[in-house]
Backbone bond lengths (Angstrom), bond angles and torsions (degrees), N, CA, C in turn:
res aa  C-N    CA-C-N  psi(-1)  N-CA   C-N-CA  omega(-1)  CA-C   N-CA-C  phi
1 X - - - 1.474 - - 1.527 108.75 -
2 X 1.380 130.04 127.28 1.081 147.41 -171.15 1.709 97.94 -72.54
3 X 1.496 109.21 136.81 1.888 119.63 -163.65 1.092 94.89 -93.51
4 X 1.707 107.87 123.22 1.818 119.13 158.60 1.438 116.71 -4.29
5 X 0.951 97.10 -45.43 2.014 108.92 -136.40 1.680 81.58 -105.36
6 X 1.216 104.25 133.88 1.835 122.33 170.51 1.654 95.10 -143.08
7 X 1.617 106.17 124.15 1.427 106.72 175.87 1.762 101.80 -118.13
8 X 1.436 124.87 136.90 1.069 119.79 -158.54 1.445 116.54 -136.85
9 X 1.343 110.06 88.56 1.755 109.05 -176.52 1.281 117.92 -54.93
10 X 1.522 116.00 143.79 1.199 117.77 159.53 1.529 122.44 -131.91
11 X 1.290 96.83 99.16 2.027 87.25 -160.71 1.726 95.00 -115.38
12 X 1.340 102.59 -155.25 1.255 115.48 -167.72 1.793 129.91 132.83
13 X 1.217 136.77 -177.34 1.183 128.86 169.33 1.520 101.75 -72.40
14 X 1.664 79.19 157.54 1.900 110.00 170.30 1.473 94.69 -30.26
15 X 1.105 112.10 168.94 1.721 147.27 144.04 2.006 83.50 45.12
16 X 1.152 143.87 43.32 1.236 147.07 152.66 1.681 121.43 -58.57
17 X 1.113 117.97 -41.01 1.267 136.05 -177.51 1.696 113.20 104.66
18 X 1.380 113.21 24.75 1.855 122.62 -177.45 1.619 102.63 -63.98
19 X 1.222 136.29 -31.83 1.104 126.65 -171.64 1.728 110.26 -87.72
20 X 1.213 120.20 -34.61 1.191 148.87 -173.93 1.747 109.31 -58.70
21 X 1.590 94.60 -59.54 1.588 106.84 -177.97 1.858 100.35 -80.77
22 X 1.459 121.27 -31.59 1.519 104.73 -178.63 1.263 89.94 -61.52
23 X 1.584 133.15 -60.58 1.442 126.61 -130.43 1.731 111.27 -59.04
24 X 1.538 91.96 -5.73 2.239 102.34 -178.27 1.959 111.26 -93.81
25 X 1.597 92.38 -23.59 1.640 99.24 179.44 1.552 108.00 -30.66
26 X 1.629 109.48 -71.87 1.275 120.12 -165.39 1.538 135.35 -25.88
27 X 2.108 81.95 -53.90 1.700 87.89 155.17 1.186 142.39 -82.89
28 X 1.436 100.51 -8.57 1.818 96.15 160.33 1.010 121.89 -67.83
29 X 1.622 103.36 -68.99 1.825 108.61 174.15 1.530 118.01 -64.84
30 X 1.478 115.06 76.14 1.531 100.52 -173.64 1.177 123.85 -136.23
31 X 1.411 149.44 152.05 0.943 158.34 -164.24 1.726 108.84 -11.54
32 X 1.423 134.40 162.45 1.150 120.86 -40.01 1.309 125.96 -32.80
33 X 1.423 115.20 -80.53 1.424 135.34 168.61 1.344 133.54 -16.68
34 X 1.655 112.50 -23.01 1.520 118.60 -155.36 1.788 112.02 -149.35
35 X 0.703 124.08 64.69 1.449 109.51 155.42 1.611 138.73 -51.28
36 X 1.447 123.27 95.10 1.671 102.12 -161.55 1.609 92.39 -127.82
37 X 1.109 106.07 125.64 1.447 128.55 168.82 1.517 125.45 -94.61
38 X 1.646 114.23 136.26 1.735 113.32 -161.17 1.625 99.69 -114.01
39 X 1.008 109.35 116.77 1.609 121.35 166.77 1.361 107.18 -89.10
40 X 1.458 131.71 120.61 1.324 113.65 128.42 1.468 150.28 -84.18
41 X 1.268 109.30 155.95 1.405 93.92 -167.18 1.651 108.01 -92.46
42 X 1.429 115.88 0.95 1.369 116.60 167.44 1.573 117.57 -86.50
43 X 0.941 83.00 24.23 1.897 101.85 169.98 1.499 118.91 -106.83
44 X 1.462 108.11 4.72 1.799 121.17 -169.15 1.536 88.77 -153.50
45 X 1.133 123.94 61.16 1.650 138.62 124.04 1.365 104.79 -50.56
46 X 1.625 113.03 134.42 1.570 99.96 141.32 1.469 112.45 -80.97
47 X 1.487 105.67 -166.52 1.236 107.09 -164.15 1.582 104.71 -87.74
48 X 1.553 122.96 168.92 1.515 97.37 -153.63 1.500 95.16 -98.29
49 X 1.317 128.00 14.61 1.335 119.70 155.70 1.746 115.84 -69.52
50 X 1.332 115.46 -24.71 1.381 105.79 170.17 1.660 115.12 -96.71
51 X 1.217 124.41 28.11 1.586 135.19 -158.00 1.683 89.31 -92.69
52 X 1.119 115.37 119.75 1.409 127.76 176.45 1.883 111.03 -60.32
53 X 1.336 141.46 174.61 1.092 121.73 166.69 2.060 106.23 -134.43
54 X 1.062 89.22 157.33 1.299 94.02 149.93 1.512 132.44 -152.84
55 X 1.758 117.49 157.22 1.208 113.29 -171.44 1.784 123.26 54.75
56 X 1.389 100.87 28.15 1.577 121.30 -159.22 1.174 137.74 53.40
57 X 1.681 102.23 19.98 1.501 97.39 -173.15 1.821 104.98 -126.50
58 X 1.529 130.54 133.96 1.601 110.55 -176.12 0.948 110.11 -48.64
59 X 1.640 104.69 149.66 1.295 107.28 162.87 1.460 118.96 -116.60
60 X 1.541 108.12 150.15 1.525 104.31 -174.35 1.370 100.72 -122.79
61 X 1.183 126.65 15.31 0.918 135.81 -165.62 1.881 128.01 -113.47
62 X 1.552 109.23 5.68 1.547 124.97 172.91 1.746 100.32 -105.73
63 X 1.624 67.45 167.14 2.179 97.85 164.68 2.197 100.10 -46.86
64 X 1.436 86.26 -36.96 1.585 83.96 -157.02 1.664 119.91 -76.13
65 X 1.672 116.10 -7.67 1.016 142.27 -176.99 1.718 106.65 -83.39
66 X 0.805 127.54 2.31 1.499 134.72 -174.00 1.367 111.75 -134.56
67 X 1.196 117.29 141.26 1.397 154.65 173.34 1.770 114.47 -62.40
68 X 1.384 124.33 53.17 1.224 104.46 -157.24 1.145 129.65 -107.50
69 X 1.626 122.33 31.87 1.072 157.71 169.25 1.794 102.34 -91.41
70 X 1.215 141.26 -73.78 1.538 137.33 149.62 1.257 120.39 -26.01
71 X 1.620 117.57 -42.96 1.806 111.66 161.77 1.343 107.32 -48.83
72 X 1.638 112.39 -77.45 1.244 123.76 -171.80 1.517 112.14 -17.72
73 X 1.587 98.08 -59.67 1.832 93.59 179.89 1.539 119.82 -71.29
74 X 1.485 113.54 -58.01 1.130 91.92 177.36 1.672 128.89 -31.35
75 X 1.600 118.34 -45.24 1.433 117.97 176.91 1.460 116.99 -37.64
76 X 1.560 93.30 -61.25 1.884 117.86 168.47 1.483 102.84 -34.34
77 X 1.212 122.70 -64.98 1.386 128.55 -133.32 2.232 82.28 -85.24
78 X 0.947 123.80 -29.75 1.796 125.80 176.33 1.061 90.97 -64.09
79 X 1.266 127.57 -73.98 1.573 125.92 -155.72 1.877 109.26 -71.52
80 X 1.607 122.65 -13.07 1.391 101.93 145.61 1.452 128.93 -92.72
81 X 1.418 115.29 -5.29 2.010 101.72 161.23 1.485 76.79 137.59
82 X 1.643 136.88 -6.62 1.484 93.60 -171.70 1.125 96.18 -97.91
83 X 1.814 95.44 -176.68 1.662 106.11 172.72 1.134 112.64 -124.49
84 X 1.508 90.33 151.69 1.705 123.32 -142.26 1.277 97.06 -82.63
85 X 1.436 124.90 162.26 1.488 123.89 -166.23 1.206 133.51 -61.96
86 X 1.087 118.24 115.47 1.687 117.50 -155.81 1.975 112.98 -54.68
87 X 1.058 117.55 121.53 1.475 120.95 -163.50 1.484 110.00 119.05
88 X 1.382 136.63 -25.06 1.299 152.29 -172.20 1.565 111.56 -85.48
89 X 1.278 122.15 -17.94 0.920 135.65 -162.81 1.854 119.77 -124.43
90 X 1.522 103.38 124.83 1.709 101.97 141.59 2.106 104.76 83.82
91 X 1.292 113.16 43.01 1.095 117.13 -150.36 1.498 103.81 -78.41
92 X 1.937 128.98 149.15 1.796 112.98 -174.86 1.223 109.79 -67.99
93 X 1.203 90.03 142.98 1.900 107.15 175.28 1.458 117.44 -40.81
94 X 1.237 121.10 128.92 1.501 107.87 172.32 1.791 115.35 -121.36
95 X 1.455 89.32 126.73 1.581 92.72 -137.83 1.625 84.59 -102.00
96 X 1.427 123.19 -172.30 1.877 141.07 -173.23 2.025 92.67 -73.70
97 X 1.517 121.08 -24.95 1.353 102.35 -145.26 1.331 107.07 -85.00
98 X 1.696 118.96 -16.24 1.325 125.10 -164.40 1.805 108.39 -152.01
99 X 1.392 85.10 130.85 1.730 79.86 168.25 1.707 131.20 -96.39
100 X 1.575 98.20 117.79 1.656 92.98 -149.59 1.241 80.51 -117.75
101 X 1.639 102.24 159.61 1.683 124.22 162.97 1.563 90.86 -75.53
102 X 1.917 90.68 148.83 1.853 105.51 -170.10 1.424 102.31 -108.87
103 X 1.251 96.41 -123.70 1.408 120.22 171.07 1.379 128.09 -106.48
104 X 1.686 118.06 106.75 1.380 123.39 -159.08 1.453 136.68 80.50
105 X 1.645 82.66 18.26 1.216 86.89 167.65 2.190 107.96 104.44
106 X 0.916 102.11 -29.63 1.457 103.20 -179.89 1.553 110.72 -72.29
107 X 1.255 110.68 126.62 1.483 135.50 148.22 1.592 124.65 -44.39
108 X 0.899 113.91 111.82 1.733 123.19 -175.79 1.547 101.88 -97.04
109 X 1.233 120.09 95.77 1.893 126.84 162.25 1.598 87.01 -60.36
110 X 1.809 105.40 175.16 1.398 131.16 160.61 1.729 106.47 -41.01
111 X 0.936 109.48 124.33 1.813 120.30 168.70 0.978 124.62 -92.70
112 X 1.680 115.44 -30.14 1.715 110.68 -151.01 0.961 118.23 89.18
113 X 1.384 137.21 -0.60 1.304 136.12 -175.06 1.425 112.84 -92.55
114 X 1.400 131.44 116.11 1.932 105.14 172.97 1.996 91.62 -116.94
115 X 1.381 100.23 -170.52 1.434 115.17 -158.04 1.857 86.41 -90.96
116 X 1.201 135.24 -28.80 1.241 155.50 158.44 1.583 103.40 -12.11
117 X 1.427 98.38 -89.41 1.745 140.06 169.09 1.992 103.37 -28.49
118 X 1.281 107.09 -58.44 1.072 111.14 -168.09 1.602 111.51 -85.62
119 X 1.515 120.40 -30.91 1.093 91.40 179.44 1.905 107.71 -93.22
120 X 1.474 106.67 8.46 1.754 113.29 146.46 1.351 118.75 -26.27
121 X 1.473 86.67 -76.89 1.316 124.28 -169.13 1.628 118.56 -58.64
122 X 1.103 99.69 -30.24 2.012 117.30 166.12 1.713 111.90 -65.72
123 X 1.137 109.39 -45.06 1.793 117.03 -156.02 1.942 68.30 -96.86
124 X 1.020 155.61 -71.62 1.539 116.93 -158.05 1.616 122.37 -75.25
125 X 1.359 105.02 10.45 1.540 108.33 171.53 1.578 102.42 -74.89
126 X 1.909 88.89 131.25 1.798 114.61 155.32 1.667 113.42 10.99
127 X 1.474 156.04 84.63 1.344 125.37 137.87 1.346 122.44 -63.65
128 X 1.267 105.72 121.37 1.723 125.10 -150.08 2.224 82.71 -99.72
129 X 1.353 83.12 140.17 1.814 97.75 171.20 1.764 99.20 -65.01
130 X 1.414 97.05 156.31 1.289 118.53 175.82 1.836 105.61 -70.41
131 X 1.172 119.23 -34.54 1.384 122.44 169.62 1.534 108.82 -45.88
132 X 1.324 115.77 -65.69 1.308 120.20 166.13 1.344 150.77 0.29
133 X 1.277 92.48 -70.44 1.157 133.10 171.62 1.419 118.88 81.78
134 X 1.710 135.82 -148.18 1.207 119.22 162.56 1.741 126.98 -97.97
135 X 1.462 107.20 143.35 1.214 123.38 -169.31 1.292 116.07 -72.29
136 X 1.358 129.39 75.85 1.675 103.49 166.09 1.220 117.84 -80.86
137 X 1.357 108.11 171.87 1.533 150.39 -129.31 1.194 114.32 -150.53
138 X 1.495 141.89 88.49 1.509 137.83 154.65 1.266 97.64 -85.59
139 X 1.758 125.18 143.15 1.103 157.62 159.90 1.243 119.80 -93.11
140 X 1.404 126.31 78.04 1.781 108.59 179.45 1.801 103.01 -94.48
141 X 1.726 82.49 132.54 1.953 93.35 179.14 1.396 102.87 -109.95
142 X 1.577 132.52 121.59 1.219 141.49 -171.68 1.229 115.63 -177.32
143 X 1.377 97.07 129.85 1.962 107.41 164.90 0.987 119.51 -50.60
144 X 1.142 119.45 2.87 1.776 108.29 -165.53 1.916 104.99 -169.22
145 X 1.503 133.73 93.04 1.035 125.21 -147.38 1.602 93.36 -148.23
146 X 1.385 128.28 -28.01 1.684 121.48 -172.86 1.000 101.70 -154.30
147 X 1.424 133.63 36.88 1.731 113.12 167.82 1.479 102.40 -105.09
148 X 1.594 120.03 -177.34 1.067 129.10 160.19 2.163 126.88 -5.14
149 X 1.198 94.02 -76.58 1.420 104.69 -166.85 1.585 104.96 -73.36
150 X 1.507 108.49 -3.88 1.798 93.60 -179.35 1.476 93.26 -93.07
151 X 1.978 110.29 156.32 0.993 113.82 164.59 1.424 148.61 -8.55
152 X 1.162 151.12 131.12 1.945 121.71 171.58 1.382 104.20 -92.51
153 X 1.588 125.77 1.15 1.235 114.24 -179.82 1.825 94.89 -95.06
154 X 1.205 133.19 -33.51 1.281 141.16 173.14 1.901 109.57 -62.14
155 X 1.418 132.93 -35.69 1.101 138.00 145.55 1.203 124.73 -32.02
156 X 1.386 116.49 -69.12 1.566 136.95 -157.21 1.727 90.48 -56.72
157 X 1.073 117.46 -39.34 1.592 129.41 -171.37 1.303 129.55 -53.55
158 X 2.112 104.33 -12.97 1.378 124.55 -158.94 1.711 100.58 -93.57
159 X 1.150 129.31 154.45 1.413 118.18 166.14 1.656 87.55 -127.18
160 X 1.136 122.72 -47.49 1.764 107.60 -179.60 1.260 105.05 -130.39
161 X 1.563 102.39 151.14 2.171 105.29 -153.72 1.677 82.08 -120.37
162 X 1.594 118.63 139.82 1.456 79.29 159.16 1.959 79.68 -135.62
163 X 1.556 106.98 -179.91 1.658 105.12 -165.64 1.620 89.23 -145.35
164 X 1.450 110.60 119.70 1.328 139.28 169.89 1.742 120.02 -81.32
165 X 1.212 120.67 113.80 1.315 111.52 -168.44 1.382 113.21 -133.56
166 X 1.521 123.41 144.53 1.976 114.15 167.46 0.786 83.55 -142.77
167 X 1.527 95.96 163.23 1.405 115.69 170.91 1.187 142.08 -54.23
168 X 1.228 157.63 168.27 1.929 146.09 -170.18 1.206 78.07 -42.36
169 X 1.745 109.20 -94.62 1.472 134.55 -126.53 1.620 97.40 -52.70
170 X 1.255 136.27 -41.61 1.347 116.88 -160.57 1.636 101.99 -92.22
171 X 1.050 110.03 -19.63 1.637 115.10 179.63 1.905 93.46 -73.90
172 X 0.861 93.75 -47.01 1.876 85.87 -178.04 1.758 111.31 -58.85
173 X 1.153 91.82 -50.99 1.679 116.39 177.23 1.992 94.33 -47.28
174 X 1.157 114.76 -62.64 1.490 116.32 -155.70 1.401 94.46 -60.06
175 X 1.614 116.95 -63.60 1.486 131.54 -140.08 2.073 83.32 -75.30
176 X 1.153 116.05 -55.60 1.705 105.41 -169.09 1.478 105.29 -73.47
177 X 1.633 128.76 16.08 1.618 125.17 156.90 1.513 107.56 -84.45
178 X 1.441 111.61 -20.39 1.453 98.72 -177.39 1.632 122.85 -73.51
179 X 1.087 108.35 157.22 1.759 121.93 -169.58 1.537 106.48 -69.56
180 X 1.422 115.60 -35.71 1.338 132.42 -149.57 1.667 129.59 139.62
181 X 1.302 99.96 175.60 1.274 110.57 -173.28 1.609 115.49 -123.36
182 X 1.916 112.65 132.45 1.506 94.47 152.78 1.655 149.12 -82.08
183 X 1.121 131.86 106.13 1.403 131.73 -177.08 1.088 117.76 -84.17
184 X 1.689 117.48 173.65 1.836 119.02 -178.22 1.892 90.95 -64.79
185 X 0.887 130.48 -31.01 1.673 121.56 -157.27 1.399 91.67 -91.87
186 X 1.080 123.98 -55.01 1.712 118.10 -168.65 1.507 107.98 -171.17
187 X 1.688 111.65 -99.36 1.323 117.33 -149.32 1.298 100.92 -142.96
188 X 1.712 133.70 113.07 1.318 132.39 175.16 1.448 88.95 -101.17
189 X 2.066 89.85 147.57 1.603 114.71 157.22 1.462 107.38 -109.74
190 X 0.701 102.24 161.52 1.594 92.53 163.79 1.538 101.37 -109.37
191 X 1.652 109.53 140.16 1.336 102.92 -169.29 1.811 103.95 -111.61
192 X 1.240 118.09 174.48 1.273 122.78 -145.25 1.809 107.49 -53.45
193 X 0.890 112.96 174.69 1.910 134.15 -173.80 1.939 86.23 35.67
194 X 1.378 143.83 36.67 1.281 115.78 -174.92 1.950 95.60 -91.36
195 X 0.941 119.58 6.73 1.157 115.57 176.17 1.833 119.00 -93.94
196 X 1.253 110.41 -31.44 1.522 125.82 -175.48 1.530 96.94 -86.96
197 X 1.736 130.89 -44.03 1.480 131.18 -173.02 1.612 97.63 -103.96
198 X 1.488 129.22 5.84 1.295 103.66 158.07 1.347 122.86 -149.23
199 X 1.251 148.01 -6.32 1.091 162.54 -179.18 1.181 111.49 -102.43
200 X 1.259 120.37 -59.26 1.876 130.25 176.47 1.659 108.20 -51.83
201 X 1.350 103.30 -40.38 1.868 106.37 -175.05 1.395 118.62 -84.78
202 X 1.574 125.92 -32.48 1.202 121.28 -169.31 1.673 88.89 -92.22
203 X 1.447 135.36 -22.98 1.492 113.82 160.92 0.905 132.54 -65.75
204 X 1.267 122.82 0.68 1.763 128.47 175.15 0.778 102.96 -75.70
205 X 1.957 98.13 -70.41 1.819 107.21 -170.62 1.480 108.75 -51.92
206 X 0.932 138.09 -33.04 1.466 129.37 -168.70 1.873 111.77 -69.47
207 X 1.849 100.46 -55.87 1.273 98.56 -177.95 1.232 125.24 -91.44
208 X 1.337 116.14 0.89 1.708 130.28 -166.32 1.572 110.56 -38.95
209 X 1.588 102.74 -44.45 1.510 111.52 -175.41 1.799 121.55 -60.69
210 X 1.408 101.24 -17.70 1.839 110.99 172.57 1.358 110.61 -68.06
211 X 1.468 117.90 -24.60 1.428 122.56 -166.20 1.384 96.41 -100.54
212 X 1.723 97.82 169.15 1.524 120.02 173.87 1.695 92.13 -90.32
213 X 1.326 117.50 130.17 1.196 150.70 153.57 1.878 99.52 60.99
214 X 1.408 92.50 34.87 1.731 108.59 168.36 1.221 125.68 73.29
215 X 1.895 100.64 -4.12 1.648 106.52 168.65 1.382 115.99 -65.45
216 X 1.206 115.16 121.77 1.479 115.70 -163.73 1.356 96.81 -84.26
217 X 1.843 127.60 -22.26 1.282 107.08 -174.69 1.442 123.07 -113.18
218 X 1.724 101.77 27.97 1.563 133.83 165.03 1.442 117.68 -75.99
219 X 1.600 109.52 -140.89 1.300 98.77 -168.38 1.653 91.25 -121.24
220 X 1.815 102.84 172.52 1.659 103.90 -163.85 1.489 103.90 -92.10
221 X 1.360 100.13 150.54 1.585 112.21 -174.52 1.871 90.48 -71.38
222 X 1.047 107.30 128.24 1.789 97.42 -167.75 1.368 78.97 -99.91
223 X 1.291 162.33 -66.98 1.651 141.81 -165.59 1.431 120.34 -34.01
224 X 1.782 95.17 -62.05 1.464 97.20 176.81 1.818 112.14 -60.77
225 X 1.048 103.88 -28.45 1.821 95.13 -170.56 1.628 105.54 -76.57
226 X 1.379 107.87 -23.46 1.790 123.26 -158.16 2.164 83.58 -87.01
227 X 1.164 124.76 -65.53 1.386 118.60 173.57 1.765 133.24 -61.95
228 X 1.097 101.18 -4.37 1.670 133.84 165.87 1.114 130.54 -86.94
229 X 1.773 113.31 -35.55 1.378 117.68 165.52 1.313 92.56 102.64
230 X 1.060 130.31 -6.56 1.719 125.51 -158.05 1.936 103.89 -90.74
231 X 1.734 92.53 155.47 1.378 94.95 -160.75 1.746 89.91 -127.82
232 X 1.427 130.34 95.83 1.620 113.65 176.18 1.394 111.37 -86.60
233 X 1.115 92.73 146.15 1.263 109.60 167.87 1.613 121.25 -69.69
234 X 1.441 142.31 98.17 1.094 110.62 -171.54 1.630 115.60 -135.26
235 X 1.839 100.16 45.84 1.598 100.15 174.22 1.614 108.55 -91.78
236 X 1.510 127.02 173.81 1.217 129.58 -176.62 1.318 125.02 -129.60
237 X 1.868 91.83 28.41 1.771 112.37 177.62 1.970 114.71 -40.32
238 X 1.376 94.25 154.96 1.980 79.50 145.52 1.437 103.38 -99.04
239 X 1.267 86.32 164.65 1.685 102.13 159.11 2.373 96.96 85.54
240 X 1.303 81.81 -172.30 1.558 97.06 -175.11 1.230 115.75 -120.02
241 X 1.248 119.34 14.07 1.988 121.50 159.55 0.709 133.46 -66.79
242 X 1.502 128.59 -35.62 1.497 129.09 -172.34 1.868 103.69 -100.87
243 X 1.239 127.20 -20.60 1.098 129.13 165.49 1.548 113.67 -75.51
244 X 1.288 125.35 -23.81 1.672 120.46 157.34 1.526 113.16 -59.85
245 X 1.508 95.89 -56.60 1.736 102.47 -175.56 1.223 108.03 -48.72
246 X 2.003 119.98 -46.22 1.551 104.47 -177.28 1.835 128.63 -52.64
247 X 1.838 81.92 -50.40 1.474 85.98 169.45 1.451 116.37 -55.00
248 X 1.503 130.56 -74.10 1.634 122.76 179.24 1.177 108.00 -31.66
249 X 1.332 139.90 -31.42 1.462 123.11 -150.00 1.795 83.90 -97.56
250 X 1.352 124.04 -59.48 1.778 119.14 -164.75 2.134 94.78 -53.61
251 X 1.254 118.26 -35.29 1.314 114.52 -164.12 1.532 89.13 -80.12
252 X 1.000 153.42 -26.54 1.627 157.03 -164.87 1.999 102.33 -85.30
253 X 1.315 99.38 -49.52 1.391 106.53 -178.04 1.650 123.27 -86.24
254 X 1.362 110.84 4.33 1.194 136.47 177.67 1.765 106.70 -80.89
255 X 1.668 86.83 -78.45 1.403 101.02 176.06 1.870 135.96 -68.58
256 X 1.251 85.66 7.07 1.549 107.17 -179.05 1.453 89.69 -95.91
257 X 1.258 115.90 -61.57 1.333 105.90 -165.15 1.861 124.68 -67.36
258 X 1.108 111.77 -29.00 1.036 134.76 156.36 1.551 110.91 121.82
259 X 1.409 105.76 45.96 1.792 97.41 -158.29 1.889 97.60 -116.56
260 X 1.159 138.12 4.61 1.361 116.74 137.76 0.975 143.28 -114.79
């Protein structure tokens, strides 16, 4: 019998579109059949007095920048029935028609996304047998969720990984259009080169091992990704449609088959 509980990473580089494509899950996977709930993991910052640095500038951007003892539970605390801290959860859709501030502060340009697409994407989701019962769904959205430097007790927790990727230039391009960020203290900028001395480097080192010979913007080491569980993303669409569809479609063909 296929287990209630499906926990479902979604990591990847900065400015990828991970928050963007969870924030539509809900209505796919949704009631009857589906309850799916969105954690972020930029909700378990420590505080930025304990924010490690590099190249002299903080970084918010490692394993070491996160709280991952409070993840751990929160995960725990979904998969025994409670609910998770109100604000942590379930963020509005941000759809092709309008460019809205999201969650934390990020600005949503045009995606590709319309209300069309998604409720597509709803009517070919799984009808699960009444035996069954209902499917929940944790969503974790985070830069940083299954490589090396995260926990192995925070790993073990994953049943499907999936890894969002672009290229430098538009990932540099996306992440240095943003205005800023909200934190527990107030308001991060990111201040100049923090994208080339901090974001660009600790995503290598982290994901280098998915790739053939660590080029992250080559092709995927398919052993290491195939014994990892890991799922890359590796089309070079614009916009954020066809990277929902991949994800809906691997999370659709998963749970059909009966394999998490």
């Amino acid at each position: 019998m296929p287990s209630p509980f499906l926990v479902v990473a979604l990591s990847g580089l900065s400015s990828t579109g991970k928050s963007t494509i969870a924030s539509h899950l809900p209505s796919i996977f949704s009631p009857p059949f589906y309850i799916l709930t969105i954690l972020h993991v930029d909700d378990f910052y420590k505080a930025q007095t304990d924010l490690p640095y590099r190249q002299g500038l903080l970084d918010w951007d490692c394993a070491q920048s996160l709280d991952w003892p409070s993840l751990e539970d929160a995960v725990r605390q979904w998969r025994d029935g409670f609910e998770i801290e109100e604000g942590k959860v379930n963020p509005q859709p941000q759809f092709q028609d309008a460019a809205v501030t999201g969650d934390h502060g990020k600005t949503q340009q045009d995606n590709g996304i319309t209300q069309a697409l998604v409720e597509q994407f709803r009517s070919e989701a799984p009808v699960l047998r009444p035996e069954r019962g209902i499917q929940r769904i944790l969503v974790l959205d985070g830069f940083l969720l299954f490589t090396p430097s995260v926990p192995a007790t925070f790993r073990s927790t994953l049943d499907l990984k999936f890894l969002l990727r672009a290229p430098y230039a538009e990932a540099k391009m996306r992440r240095e259009s943003r205005s800023g960020y909200a934190t527990m203290e107030g308001w991060w900028e990111d201040p100049p080169e923090y994208f080339d001395k901090v974001v660009w480097p600790n995503y290598v080192e982290e994901n280098k091992g998915f790739f053939i010979e660590g080029r992250v913007e080559g092709e995927i080491n398919d052993g290491v990704c195939k014994k990892e569980g890991v799922k890359v993303w590796m089309g070079k669409a614009d916009g954020l449609a066809e990277p929902l569809g991949w994800v809906f479609g691997e999370m659709r063909r998963m749970i059909e088959a009966g394999e998490l």
